[in-house]
FIKOLZA-1660 file (N, C-alpha, C; in steps of 0.1 Angstrom, whole numbers, plus 5000, padded with zeros to 4 digits):
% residues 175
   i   px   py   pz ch aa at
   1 5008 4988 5000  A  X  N
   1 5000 5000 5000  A  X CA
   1 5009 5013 5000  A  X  C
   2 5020 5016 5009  A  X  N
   2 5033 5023 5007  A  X CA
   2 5032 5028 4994  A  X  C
   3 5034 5016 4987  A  X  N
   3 5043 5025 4975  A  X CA
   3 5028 5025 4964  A  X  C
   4 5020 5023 4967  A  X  N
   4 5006 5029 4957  A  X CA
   4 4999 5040 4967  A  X  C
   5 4998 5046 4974  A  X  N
   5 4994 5057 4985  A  X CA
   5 4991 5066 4975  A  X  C
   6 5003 5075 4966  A  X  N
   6 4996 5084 4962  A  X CA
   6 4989 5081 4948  A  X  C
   7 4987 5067 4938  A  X  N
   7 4981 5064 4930  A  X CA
   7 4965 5065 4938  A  X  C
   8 4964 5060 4948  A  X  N
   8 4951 5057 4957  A  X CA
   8 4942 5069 4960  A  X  C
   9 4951 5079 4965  A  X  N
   9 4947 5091 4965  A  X CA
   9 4942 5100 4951  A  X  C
  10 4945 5100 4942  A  X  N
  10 4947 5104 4925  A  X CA
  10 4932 5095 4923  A  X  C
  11 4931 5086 4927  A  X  N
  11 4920 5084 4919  A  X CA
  11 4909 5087 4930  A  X  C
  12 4912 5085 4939  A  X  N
  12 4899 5093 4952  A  X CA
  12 4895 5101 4953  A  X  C
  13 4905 5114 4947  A  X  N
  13 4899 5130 4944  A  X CA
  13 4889 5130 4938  A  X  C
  14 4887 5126 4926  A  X  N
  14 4876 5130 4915  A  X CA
  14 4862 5123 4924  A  X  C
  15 4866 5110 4927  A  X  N
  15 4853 5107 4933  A  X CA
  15 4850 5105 4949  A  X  C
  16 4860 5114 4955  A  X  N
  16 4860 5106 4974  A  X CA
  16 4864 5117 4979  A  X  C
  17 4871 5118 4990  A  X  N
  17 4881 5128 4994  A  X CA
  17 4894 5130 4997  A  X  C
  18 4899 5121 4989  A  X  N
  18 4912 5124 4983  A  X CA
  18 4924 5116 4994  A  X  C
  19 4914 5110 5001  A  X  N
  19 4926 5107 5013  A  X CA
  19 4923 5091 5017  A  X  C
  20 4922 5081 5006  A  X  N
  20 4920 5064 5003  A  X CA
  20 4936 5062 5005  A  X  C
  21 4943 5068 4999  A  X  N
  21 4957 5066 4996  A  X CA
  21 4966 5065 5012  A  X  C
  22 4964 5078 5016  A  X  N
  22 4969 5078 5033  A  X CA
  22 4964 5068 5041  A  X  C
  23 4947 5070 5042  A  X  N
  23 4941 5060 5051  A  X CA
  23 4948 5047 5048  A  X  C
  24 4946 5039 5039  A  X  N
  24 4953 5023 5036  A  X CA
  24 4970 5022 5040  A  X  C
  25 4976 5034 5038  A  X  N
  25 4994 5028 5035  A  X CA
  25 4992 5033 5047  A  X  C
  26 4983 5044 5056  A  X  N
  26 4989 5039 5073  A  X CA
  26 4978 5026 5082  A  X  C
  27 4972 5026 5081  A  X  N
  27 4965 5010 5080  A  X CA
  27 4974 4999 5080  A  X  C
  28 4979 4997 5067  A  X  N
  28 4988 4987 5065  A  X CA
  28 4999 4987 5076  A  X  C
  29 5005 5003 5077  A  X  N
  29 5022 5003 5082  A  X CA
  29 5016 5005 5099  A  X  C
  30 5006 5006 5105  A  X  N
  30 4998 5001 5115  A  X CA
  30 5001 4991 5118  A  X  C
  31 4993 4980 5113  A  X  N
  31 4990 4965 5106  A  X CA
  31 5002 4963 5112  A  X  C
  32 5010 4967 5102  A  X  N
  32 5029 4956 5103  A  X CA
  32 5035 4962 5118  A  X  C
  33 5029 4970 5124  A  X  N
  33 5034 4970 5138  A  X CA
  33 5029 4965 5149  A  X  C
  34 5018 4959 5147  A  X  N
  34 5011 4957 5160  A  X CA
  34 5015 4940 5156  A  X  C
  35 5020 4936 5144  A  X  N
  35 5023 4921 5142  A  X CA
  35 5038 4918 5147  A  X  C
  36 5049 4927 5140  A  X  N
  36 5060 4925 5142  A  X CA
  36 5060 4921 5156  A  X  C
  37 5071 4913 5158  A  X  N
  37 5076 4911 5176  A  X CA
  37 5068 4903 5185  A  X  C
  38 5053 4899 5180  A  X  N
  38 5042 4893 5184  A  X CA
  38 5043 4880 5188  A  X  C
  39 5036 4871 5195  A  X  N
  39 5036 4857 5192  A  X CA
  39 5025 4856 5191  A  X  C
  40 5020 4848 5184  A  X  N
  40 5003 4844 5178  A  X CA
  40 5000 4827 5179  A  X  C
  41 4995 4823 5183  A  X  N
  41 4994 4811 5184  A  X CA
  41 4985 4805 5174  A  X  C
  42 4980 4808 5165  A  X  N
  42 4972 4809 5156  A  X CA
  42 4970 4817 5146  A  X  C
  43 4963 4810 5130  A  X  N
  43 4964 4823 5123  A  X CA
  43 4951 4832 5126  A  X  C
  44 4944 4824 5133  A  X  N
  44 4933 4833 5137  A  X CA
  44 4933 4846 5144  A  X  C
  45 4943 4844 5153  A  X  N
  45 4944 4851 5163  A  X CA
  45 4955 4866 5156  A  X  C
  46 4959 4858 5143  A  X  N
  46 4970 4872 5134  A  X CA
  46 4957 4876 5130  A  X  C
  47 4949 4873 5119  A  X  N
  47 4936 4882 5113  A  X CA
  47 4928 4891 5123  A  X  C
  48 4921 4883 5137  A  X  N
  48 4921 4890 5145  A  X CA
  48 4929 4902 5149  A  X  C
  49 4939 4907 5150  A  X  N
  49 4951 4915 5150  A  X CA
  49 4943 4924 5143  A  X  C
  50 4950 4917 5128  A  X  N
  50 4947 4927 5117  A  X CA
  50 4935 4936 5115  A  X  C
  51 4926 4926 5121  A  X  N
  51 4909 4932 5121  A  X CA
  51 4911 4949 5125  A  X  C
  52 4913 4942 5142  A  X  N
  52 4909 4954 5149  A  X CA
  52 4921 4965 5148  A  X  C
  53 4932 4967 5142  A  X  N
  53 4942 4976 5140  A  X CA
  53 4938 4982 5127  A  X  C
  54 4930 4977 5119  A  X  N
  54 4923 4983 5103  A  X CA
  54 4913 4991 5111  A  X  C
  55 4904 4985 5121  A  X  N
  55 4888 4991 5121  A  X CA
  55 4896 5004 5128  A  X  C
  56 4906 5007 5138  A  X  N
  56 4913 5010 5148  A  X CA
  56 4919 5028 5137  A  X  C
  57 4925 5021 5129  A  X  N
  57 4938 5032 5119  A  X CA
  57 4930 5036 5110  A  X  C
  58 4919 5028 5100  A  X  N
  58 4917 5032 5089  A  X CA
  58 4905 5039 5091  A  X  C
  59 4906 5052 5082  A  X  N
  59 4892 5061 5082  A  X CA
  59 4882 5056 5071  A  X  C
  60 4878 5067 5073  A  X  N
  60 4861 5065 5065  A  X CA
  60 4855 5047 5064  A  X  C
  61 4848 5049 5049  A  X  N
  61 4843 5031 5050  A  X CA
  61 4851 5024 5052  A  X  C
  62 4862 5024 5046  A  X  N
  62 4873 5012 5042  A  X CA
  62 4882 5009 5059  A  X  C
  63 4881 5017 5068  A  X  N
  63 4886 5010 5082  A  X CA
  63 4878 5003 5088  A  X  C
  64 4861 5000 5083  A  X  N
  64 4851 4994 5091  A  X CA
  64 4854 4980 5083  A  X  C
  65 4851 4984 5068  A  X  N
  65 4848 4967 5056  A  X CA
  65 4857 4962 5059  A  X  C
  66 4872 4966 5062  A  X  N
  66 4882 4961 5057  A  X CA
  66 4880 4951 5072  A  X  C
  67 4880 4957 5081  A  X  N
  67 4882 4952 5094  A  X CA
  67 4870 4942 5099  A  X  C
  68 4860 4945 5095  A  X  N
  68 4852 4932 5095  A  X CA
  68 4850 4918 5085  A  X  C
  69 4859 4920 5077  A  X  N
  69 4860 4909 5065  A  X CA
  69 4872 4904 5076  A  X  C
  70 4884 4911 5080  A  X  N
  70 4895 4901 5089  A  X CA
  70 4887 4895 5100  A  X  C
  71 4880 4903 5104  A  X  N
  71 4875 4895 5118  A  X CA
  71 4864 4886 5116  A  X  C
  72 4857 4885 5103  A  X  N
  72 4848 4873 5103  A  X CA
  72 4859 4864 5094  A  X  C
  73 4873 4865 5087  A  X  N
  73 4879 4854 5084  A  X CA
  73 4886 4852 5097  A  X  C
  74 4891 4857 5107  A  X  N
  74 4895 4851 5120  A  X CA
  74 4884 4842 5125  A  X  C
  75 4872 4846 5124  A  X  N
  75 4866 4835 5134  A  X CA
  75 4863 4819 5123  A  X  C
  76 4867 4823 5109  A  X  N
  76 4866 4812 5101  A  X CA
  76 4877 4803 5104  A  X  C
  77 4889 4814 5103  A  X  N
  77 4904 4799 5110  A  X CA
  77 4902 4798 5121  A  X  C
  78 4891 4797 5127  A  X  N
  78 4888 4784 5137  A  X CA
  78 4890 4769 5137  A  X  C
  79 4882 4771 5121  A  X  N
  79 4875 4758 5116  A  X CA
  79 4886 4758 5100  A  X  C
  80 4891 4770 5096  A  X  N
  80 4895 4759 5083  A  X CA
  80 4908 4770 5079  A  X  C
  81 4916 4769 5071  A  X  N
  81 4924 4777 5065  A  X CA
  81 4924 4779 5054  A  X  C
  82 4914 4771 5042  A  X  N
  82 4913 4773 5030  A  X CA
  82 4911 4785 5030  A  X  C
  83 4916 4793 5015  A  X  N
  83 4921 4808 5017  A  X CA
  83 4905 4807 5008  A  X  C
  84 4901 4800 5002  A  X  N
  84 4888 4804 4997  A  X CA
  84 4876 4804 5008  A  X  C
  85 4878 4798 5019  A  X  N
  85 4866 4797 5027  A  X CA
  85 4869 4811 5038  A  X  C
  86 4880 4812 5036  A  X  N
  86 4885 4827 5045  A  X CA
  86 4881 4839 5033  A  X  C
  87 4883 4841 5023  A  X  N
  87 4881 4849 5015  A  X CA
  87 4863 4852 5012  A  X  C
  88 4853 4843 5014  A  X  N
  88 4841 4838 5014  A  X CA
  88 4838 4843 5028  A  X  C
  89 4846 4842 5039  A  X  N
  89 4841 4848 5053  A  X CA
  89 4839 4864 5052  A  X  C
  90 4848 4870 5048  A  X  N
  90 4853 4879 5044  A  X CA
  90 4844 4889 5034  A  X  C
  91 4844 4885 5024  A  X  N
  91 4829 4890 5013  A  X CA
  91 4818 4890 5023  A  X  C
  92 4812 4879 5028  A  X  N
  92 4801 4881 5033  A  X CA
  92 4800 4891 5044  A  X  C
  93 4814 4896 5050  A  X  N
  93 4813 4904 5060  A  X CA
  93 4814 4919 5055  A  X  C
  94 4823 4916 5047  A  X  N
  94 4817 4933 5038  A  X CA
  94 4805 4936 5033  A  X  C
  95 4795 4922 5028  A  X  N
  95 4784 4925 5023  A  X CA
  95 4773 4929 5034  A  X  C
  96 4774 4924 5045  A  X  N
  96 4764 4926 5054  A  X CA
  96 4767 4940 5056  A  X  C
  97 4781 4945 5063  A  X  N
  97 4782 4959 5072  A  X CA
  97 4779 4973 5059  A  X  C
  98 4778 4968 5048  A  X  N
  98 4783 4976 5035  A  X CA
  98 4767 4979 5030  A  X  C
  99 4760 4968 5029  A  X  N
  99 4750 4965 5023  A  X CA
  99 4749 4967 5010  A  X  C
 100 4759 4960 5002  A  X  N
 100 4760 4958 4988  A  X CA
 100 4764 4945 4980  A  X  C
 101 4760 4949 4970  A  X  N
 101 4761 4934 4962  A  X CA
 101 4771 4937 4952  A  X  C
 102 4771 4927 4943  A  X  N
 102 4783 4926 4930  A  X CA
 102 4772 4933 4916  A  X  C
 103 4781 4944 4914  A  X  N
 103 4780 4951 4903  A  X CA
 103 4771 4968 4908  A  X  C
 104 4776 4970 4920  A  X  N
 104 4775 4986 4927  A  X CA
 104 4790 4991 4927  A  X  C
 105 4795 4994 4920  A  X  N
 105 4812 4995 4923  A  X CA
 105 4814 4997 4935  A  X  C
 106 4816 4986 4944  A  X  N
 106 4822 4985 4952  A  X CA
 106 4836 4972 4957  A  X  C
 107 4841 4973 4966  A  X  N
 107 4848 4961 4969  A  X CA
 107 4843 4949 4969  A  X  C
 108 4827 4947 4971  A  X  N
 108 4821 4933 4966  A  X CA
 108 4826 4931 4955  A  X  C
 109 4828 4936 4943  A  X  N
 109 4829 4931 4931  A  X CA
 109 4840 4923 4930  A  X  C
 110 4851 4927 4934  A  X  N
 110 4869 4920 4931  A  X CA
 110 4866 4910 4943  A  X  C
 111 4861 4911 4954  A  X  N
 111 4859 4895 4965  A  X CA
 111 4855 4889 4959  A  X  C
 112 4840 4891 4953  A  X  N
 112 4836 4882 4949  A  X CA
 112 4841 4875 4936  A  X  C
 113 4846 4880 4927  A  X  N
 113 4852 4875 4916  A  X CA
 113 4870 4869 4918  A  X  C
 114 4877 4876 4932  A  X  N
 114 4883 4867 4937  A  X CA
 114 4881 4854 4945  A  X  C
 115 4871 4854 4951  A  X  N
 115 4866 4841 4954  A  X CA
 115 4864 4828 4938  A  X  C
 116 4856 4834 4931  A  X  N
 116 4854 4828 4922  A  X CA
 116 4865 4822 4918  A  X  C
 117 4877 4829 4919  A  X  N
 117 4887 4824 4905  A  X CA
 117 4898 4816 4920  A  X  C
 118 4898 4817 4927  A  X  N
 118 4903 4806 4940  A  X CA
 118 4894 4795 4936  A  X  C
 119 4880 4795 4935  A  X  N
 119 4874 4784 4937  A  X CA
 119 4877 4774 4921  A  X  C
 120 4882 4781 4913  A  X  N
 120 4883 4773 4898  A  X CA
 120 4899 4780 4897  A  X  C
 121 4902 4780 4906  A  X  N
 121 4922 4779 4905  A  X CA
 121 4928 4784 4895  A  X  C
 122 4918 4798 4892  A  X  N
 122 4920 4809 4880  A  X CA
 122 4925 4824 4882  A  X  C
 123 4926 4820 4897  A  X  N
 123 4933 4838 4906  A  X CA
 123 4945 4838 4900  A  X  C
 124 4946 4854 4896  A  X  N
 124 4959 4859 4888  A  X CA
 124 4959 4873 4890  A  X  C
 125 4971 4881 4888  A  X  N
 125 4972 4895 4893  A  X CA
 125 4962 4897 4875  A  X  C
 126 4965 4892 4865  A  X  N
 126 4955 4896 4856  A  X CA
 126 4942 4897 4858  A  X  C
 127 4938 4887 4863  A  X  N
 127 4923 4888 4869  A  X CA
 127 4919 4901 4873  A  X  C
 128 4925 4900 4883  A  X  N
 128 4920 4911 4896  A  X CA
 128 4923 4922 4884  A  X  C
 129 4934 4929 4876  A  X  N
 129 4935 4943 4870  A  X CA
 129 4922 4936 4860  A  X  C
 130 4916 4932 4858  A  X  N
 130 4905 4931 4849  A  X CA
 130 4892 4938 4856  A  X  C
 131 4892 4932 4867  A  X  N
 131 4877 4935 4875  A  X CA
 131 4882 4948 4880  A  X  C
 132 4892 4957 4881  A  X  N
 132 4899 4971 4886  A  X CA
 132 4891 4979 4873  A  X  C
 133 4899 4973 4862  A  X  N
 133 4892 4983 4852  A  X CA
 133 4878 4981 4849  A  X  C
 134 4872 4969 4847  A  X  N
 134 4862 4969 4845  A  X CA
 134 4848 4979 4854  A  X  C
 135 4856 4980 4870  A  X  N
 135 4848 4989 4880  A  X CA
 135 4847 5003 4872  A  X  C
 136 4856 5005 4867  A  X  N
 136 4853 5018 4863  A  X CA
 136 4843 5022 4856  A  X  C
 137 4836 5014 4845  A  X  N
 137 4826 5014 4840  A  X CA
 137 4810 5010 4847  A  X  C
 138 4808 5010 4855  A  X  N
 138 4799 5010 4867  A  X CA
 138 4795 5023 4877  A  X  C
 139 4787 5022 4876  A  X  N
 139 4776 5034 4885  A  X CA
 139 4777 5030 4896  A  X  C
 140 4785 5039 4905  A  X  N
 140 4784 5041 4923  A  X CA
 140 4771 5041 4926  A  X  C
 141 4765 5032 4937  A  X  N
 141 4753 5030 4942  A  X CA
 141 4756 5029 4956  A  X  C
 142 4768 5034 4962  A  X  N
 142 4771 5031 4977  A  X CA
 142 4785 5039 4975  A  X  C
 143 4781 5045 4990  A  X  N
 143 4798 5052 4993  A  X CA
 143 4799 5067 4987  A  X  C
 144 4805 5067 4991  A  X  N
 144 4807 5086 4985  A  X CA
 144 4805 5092 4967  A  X  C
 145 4812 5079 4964  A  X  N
 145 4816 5079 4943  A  X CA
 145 4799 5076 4942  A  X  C
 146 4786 5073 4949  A  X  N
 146 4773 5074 4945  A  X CA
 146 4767 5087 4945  A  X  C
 147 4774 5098 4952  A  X  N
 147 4764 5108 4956  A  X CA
 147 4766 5116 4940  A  X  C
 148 4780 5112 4934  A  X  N
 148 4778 5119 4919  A  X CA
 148 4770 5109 4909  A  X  C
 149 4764 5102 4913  A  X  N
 149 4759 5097 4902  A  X CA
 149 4760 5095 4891  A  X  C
 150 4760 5094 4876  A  X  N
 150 4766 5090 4863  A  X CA
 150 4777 5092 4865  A  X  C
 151 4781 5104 4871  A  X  N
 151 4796 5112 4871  A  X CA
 151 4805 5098 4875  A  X  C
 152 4802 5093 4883  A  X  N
 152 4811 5082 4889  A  X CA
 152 4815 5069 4877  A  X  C
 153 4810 5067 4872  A  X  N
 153 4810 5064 4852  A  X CA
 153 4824 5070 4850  A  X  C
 154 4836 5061 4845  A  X  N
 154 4848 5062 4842  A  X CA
 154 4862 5065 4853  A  X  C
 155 4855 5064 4864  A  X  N
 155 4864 5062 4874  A  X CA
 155 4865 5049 4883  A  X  C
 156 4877 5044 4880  A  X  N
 156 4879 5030 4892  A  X CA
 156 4875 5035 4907  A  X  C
 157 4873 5023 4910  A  X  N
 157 4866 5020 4922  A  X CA
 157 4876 5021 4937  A  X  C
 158 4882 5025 4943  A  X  N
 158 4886 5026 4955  A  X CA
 158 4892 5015 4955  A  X  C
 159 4881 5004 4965  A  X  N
 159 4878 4995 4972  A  X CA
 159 4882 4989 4966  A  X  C
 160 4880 4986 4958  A  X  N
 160 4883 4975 4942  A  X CA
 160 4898 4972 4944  A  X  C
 161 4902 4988 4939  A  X  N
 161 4916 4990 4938  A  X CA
 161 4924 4983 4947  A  X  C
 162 4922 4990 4964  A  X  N
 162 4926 4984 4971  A  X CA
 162 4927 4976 4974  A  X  C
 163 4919 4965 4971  A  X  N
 163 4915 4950 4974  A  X CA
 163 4922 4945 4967  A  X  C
 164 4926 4946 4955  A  X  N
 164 4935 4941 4946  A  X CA
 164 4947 4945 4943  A  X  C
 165 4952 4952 4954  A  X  N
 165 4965 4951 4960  A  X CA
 165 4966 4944 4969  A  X  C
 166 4958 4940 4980  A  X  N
 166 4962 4934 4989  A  X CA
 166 4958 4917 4983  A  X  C
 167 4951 4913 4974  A  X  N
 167 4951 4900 4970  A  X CA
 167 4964 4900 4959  A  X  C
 168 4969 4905 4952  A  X  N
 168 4980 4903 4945  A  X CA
 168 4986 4895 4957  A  X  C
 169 4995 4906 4971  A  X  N
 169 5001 4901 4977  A  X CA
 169 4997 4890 4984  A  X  C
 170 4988 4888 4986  A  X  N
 170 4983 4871 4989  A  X CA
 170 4985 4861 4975  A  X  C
 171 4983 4865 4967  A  X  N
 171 4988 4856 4958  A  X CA
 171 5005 4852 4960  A  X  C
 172 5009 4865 4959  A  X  N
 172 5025 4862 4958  A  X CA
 172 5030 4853 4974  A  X  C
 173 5026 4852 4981  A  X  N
 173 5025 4849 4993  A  X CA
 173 5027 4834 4992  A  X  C
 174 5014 4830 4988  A  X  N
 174 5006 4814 4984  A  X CA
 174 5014 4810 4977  A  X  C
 175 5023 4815 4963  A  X  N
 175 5025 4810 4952  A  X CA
 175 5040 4800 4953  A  X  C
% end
């Protein structure tokens, strides 16, 4: 998130307030300090971490979604570590606090189409920049990029964005 901060911001101006880019790269560099030095006995107990240091650091929507997708996939590695049944906890928890579905430009869209492509072992950083651009062409029906209406027509999606930075690096991670 560091080193895309001020692409995040650039595209948050036209439709947000300008400040997606800061919120996420101090989130993250948050994130990496409350982990460093840690002992966790569990990966539950790291997501948990990560939850409440996102809901904790990150402003506007994206410190709540972000932080309740980690903490309903914490209470998922209870029971499993499949990254698809964590990634599936996770959607559903954005969907509920968010109240949106797939094809409102929001962060549902790239969950859920990263879910899909885990579940048919077709996740790729190409993927994800597909469903980035393709948000663009979608009408804001939630979140700030709705209150312009059509206007929101040609600009990527935040959430999107961000989401598919942080799944790249789960991919590289996995791979």
């Amino acid at each position: 998130m560091q080193e895309n901060k001020a692409y995040l911001s650039e595209l948050d101006g036209p439709i947000g307030d300008g400040d997606h880019g800061a919120n996420m790269a101090r989130g993250m560099s948050e994130t990496m300090k409350a982990l460093e030095g840690s002992n966790f006995e569990s990966v539950s107990e790291i997501l948990k971490k990560v939850a409440m240091t996102l809901m904790s650091k990150v402003g506007g929507a994206s410190g709540p979604l972000y932080g309740s997708a980690f903490l309903a996939m914490s209470k998922a590695a209870t029971e499993t570590l499949d990254t698809s049944e964590l990634i599936y906890a996770g959607l559903e928890a954005i969907q509920k606090r968010g109240k949106a579905q797939v094809g409102e430009k929001t962060m549902v869209d790239i969950w859920s189409a990263f879910l899909k492509d885990l579940q048919t072992d077709s996740a790729s950083k190409e993927n994800l920049e597909k469903v980035v651009k393709a948000s663009a062409g979608l009408l804001a029906t939630k979140g700030r990029a709705s209150y312009l209406g059509e206007r929101s027509i040609g600009h990527i999606d935040l959430g999107t964005q961000s989401s598919a930075y942080l799944f790249e690096t789960l991919l590289e991670v996995v791979a």
